[in-house]
Biopython code that builds the backbone (N, CA, C, O; Angstrom):
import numpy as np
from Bio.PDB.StructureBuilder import StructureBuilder

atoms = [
    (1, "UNK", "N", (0.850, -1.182, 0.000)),
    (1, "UNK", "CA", (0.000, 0.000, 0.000)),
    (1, "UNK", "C", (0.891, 1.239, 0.000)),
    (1, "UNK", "O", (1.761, 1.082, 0.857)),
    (2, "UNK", "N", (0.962, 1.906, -0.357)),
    (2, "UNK", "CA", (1.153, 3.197, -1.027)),
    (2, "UNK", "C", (1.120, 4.473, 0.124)),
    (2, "UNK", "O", (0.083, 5.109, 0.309)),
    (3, "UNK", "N", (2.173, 4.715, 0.746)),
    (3, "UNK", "CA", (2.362, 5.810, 1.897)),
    (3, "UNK", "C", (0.925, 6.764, 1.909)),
    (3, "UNK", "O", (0.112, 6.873, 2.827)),
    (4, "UNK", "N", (0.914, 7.333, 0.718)),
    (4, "UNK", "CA", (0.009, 8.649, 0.605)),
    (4, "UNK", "C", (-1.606, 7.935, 0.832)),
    (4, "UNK", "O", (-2.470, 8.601, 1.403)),
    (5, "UNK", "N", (-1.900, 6.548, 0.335)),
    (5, "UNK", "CA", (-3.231, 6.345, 0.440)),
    (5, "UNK", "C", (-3.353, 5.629, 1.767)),
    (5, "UNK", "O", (-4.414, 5.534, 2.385)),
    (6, "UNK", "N", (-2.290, 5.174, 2.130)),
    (6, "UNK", "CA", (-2.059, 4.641, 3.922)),
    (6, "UNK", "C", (-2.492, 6.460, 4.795)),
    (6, "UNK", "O", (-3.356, 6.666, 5.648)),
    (7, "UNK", "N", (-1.694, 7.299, 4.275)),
    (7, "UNK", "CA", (-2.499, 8.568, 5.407)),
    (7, "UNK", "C", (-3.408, 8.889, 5.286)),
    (7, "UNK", "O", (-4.069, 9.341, 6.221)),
    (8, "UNK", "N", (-3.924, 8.773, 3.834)),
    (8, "UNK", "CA", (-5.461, 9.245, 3.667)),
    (8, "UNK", "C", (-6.586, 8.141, 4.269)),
    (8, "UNK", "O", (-7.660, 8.495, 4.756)),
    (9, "UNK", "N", (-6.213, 6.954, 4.165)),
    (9, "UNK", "CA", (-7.100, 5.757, 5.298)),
    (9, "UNK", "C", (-7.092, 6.340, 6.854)),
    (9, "UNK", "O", (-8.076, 6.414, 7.591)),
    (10, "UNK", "N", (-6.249, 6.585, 7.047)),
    (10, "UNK", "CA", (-5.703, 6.803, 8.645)),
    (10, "UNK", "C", (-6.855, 8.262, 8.856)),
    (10, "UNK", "O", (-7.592, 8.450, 9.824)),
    (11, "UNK", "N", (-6.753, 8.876, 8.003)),
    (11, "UNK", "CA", (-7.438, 10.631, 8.401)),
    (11, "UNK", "C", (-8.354, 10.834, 8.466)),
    (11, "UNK", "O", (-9.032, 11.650, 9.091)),
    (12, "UNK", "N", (-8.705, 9.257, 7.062)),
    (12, "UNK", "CA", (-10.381, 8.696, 7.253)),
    (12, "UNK", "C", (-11.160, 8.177, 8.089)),
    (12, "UNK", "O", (-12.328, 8.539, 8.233)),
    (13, "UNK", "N", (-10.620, 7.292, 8.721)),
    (13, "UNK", "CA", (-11.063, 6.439, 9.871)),
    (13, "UNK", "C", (-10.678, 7.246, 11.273)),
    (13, "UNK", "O", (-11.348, 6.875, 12.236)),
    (14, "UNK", "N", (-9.836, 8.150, 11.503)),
    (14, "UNK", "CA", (-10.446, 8.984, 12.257)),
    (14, "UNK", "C", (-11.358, 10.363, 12.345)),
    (14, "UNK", "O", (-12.088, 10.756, 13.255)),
    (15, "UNK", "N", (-11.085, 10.877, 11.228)),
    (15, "UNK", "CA", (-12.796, 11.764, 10.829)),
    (15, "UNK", "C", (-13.970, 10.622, 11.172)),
    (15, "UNK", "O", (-14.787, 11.066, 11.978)),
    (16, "UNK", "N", (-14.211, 9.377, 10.781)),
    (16, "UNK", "CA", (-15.513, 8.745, 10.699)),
    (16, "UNK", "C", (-15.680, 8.704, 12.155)),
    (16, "UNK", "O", (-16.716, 9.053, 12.722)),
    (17, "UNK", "N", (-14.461, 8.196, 12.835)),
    (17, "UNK", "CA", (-14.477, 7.554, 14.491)),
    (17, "UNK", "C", (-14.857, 9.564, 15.157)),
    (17, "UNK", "O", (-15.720, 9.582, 16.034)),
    (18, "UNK", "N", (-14.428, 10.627, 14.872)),
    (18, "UNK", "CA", (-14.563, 11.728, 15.662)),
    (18, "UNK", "C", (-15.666, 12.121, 15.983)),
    (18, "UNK", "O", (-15.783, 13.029, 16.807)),
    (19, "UNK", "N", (-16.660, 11.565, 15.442)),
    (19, "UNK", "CA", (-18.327, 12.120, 16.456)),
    (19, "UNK", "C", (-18.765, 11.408, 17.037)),
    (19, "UNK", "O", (-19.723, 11.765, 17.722)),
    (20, "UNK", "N", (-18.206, 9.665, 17.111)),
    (20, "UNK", "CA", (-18.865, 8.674, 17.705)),
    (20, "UNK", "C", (-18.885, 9.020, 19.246)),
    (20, "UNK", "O", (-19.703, 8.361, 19.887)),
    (21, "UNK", "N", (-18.428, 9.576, 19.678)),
    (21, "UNK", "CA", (-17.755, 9.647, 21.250)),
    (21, "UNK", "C", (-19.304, 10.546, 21.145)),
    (21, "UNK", "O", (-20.330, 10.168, 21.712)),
    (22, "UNK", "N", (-19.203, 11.719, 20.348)),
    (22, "UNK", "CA", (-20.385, 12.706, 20.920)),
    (22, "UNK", "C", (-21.937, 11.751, 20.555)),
    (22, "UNK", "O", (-22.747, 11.586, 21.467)),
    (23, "UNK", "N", (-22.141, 11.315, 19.479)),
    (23, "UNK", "CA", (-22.782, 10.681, 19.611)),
    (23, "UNK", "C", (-23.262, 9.205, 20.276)),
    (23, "UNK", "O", (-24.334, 8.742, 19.886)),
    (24, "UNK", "N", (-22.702, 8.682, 20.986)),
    (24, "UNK", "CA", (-22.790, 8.016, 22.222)),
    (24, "UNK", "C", (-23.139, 8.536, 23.310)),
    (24, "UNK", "O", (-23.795, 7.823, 24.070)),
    (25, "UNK", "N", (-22.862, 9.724, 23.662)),
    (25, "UNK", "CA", (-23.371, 10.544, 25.043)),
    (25, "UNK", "C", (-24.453, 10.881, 24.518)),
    (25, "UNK", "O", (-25.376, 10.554, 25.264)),
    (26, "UNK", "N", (-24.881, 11.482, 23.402)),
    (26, "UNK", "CA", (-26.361, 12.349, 23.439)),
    (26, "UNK", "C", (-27.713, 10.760, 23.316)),
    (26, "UNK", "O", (-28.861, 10.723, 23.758)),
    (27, "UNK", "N", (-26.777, 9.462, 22.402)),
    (27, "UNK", "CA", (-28.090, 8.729, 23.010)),
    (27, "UNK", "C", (-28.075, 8.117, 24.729)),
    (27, "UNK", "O", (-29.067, 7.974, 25.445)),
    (28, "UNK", "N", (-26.885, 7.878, 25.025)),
    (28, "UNK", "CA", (-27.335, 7.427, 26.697)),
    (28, "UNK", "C", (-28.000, 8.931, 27.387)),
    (28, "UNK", "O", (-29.163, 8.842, 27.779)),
    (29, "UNK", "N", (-27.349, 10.197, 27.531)),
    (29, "UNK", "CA", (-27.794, 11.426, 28.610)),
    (29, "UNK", "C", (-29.121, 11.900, 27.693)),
    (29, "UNK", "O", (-29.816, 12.780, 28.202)),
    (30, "UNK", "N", (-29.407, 11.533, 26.763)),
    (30, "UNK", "CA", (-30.397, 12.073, 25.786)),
    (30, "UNK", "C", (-30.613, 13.775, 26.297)),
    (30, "UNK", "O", (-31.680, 14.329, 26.560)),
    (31, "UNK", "N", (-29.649, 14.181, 26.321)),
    (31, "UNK", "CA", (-28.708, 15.655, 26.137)),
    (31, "UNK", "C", (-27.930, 16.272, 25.632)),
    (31, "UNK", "O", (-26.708, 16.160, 25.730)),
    (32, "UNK", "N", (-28.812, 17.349, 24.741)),
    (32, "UNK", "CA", (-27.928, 18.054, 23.728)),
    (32, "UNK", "C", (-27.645, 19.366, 24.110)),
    (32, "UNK", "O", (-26.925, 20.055, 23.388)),
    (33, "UNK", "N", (-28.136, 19.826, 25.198)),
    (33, "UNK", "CA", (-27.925, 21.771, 25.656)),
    (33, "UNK", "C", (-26.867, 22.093, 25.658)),
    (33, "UNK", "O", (-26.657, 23.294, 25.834)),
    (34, "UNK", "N", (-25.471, 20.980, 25.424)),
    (34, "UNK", "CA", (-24.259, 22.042, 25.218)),
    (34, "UNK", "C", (-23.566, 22.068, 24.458)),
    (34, "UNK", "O", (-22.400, 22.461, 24.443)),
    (35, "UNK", "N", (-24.738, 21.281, 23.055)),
    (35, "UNK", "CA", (-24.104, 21.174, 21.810)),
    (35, "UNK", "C", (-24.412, 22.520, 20.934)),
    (35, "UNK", "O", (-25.458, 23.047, 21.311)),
    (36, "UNK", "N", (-23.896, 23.074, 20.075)),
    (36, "UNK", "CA", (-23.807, 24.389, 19.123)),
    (36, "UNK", "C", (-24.215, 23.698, 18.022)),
    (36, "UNK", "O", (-23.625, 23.108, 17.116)),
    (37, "UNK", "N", (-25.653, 23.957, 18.375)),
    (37, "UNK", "CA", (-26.375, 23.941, 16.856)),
    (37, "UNK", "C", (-25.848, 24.277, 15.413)),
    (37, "UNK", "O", (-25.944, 23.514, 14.452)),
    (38, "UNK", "N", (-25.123, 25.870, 15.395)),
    (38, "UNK", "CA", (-24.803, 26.457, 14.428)),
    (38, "UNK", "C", (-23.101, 25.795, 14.134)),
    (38, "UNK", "O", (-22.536, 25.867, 13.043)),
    (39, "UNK", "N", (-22.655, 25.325, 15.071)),
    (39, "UNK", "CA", (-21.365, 24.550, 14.808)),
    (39, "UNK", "C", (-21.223, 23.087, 13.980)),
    (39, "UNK", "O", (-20.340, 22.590, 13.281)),
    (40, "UNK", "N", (-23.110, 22.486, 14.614)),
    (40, "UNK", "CA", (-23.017, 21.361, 14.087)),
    (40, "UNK", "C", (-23.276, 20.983, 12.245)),
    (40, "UNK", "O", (-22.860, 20.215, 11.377)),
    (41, "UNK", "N", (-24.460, 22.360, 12.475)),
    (41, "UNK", "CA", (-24.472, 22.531, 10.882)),
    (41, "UNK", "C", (-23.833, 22.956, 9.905)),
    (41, "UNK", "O", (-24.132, 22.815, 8.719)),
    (42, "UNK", "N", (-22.407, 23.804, 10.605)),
    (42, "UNK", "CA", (-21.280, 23.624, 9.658)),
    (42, "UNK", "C", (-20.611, 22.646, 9.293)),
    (42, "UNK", "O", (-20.311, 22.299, 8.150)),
    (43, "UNK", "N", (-20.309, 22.074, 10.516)),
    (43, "UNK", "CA", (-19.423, 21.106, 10.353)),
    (43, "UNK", "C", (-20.263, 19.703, 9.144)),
    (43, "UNK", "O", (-19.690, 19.019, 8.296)),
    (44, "UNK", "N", (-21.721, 19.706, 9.530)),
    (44, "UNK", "CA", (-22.604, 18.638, 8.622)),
    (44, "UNK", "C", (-22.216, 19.319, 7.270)),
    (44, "UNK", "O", (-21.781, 18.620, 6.356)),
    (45, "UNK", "N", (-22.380, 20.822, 7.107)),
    (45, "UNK", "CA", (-22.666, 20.992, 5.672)),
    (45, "UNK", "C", (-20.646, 20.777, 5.135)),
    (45, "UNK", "O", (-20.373, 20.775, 3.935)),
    (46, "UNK", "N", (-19.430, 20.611, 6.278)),
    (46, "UNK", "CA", (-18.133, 20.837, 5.477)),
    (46, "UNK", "C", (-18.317, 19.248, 4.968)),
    (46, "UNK", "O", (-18.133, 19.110, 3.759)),
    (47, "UNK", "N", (-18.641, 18.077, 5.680)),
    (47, "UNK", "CA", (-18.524, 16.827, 5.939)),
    (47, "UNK", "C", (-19.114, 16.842, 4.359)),
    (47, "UNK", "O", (-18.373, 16.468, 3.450)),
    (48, "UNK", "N", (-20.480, 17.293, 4.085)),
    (48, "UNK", "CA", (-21.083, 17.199, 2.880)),
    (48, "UNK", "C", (-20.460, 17.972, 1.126)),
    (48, "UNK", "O", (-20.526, 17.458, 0.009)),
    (49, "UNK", "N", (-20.037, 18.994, 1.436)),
    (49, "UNK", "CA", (-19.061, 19.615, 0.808)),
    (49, "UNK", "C", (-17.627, 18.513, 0.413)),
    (49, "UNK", "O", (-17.329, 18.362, -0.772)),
    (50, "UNK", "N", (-16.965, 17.928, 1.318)),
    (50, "UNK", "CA", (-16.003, 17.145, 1.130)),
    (50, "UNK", "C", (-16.806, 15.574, 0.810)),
    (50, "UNK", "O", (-15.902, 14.968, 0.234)),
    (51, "UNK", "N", (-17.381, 15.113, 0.844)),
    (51, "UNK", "CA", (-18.466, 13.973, 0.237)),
    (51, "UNK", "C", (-18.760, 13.921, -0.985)),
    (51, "UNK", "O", (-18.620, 12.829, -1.536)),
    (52, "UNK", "N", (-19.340, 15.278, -1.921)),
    (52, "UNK", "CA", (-19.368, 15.866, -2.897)),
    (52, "UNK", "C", (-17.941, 15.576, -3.951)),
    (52, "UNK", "O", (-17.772, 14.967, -5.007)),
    (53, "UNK", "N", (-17.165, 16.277, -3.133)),
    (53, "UNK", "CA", (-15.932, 16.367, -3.330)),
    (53, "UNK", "C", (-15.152, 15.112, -3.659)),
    (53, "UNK", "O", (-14.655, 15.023, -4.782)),
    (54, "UNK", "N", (-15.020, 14.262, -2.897)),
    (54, "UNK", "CA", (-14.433, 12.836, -2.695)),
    (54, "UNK", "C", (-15.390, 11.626, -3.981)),
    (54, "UNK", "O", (-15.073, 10.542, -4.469)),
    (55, "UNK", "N", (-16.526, 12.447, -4.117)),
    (55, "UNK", "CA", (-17.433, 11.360, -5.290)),
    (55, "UNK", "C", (-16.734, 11.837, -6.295)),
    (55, "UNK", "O", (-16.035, 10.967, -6.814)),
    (56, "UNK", "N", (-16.587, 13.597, -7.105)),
    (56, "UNK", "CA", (-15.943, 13.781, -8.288)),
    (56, "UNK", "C", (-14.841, 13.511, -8.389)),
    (56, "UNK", "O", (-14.408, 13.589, -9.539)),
    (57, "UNK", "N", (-13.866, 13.080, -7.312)),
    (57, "UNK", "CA", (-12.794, 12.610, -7.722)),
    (57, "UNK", "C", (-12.290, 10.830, -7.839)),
    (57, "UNK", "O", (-11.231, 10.242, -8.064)),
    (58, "UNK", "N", (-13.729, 10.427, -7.541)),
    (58, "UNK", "CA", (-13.475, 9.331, -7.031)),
    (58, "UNK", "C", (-12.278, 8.558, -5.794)),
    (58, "UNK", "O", (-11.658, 7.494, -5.791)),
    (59, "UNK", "N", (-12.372, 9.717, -4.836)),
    (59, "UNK", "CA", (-11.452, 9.009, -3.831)),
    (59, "UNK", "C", (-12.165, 8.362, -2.531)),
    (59, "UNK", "O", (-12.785, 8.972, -1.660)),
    (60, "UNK", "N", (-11.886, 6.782, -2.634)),
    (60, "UNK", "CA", (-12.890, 6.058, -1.966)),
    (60, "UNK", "C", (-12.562, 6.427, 0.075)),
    (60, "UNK", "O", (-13.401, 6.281, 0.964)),
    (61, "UNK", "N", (-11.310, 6.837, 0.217)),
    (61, "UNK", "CA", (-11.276, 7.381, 1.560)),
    (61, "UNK", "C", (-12.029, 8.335, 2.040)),
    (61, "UNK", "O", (-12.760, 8.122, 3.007)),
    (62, "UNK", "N", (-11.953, 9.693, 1.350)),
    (62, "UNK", "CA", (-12.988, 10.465, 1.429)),
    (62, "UNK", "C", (-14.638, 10.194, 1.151)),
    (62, "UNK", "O", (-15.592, 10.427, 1.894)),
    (63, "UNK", "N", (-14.597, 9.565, -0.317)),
    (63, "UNK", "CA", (-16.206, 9.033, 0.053)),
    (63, "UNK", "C", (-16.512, 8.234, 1.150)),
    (63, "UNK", "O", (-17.695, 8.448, 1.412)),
    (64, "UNK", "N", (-15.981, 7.316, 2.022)),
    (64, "UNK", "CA", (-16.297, 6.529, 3.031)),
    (64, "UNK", "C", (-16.299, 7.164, 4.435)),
    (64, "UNK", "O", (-17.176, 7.030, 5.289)),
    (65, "UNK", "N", (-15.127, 7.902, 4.525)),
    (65, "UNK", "CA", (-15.469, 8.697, 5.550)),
    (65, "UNK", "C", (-16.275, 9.780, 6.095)),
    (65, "UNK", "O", (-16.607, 9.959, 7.267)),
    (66, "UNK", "N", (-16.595, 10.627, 4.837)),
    (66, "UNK", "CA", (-17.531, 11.288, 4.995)),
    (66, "UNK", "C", (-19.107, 11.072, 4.602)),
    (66, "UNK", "O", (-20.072, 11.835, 4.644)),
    (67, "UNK", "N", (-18.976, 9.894, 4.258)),
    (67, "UNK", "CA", (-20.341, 9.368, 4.128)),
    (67, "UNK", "C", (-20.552, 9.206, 5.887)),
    (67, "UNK", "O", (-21.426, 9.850, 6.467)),
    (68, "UNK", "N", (-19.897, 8.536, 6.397)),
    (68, "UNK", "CA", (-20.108, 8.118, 7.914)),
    (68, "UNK", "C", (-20.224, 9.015, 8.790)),
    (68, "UNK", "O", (-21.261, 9.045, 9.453)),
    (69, "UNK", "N", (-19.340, 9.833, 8.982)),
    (69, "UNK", "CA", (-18.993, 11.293, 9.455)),
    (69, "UNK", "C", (-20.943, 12.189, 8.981)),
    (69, "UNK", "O", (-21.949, 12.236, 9.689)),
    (70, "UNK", "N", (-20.782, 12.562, 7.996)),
    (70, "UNK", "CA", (-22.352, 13.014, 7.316)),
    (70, "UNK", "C", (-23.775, 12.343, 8.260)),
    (70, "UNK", "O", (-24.818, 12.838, 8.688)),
    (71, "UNK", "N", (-23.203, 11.073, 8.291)),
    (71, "UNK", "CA", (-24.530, 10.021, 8.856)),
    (71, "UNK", "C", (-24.596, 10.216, 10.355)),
    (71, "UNK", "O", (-25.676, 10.147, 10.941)),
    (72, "UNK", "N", (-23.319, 10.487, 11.060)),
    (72, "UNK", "CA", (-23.267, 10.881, 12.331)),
    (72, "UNK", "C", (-23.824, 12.211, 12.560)),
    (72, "UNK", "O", (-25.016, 12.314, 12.849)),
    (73, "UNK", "N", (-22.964, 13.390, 12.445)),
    (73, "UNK", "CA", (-23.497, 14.525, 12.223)),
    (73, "UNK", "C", (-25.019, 15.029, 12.394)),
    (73, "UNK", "O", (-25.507, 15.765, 13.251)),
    (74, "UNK", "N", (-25.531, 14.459, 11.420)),
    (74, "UNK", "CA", (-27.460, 14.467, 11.252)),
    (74, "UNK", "C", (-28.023, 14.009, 12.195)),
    (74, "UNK", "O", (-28.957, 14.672, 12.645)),
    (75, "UNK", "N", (-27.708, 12.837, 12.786)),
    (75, "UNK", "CA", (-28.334, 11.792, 13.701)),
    (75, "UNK", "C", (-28.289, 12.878, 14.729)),
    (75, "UNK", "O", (-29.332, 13.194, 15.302)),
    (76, "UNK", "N", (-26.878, 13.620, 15.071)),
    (76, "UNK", "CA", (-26.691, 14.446, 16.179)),
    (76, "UNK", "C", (-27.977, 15.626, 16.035)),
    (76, "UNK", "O", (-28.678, 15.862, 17.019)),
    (77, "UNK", "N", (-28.144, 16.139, 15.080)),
    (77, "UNK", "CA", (-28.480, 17.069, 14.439)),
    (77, "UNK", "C", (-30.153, 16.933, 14.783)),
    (77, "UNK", "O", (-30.750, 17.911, 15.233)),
    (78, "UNK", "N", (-30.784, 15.771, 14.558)),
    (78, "UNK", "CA", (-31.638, 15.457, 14.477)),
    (78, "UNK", "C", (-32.085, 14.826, 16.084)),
    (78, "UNK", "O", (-33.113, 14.167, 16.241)),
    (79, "UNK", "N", (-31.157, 15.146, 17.179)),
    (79, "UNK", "CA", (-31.572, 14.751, 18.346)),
    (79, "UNK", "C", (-31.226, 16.089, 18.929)),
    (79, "UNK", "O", (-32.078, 16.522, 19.705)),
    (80, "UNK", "N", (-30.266, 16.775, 18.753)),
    (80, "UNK", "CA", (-30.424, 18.261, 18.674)),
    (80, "UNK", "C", (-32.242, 18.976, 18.985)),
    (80, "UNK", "O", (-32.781, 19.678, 19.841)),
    (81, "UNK", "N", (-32.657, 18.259, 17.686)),
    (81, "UNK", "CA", (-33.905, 18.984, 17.575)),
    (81, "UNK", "C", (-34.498, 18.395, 18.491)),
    (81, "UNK", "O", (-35.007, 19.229, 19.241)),
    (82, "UNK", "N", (-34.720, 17.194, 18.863)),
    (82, "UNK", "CA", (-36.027, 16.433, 18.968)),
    (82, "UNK", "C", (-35.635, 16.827, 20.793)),
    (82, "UNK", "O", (-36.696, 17.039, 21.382)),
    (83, "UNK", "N", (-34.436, 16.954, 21.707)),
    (83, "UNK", "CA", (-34.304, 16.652, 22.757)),
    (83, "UNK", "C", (-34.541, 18.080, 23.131)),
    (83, "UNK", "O", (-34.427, 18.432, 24.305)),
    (84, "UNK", "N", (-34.918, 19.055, 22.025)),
    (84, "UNK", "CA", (-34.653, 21.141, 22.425)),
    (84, "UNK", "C", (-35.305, 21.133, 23.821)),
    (84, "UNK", "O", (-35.383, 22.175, 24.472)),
]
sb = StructureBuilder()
sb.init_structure("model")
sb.init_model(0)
sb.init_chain("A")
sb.init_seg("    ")
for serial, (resi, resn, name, xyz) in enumerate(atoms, 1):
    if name == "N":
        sb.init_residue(resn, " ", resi, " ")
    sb.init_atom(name, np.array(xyz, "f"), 0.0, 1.0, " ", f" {name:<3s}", serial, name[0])
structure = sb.get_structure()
């Protein structure tokens, strides 16, 4: 495997793994009051922006990670709302 696509796996799989932690607390405390709404929807819309991104180039690290990353994000996003 190929140095450059070995770091881009590595950057991937921890972007995908970086919201799991937050999303694990908001389903056990089913508490979101000290999450930043307006932070989360950036960060959903960069995740989606680079998703976009990773399909026209066909780079399967980026499509995989930010497919996952994207899927996390929302879920947050969407308990955000429901727990206001």
């Amino acid at each position: 495997m190929d140095l450059i696509i070995a770091l881009g796996l590595i950057g991937a799989m921890l972007t995908t793994v970086s919201l799991l932690p937050q999303l694990i607390k908001v389903c056990r405390t089913r508490s979101t009051k000290d999450i930043s709404a307006g932070m989360f929807v950036l960060f959903s819309t960069a995740f989606i922006v680079w998703l976009i991104y990773g399909i026209l180039i066909r780079d399967i690290p980026l499509i995989i990670a930010n497919t996952f990353a994207v899927v996390q994000a929302i879920i947050i996003l969407i308990f955000k709302i429901i727990y206001k």
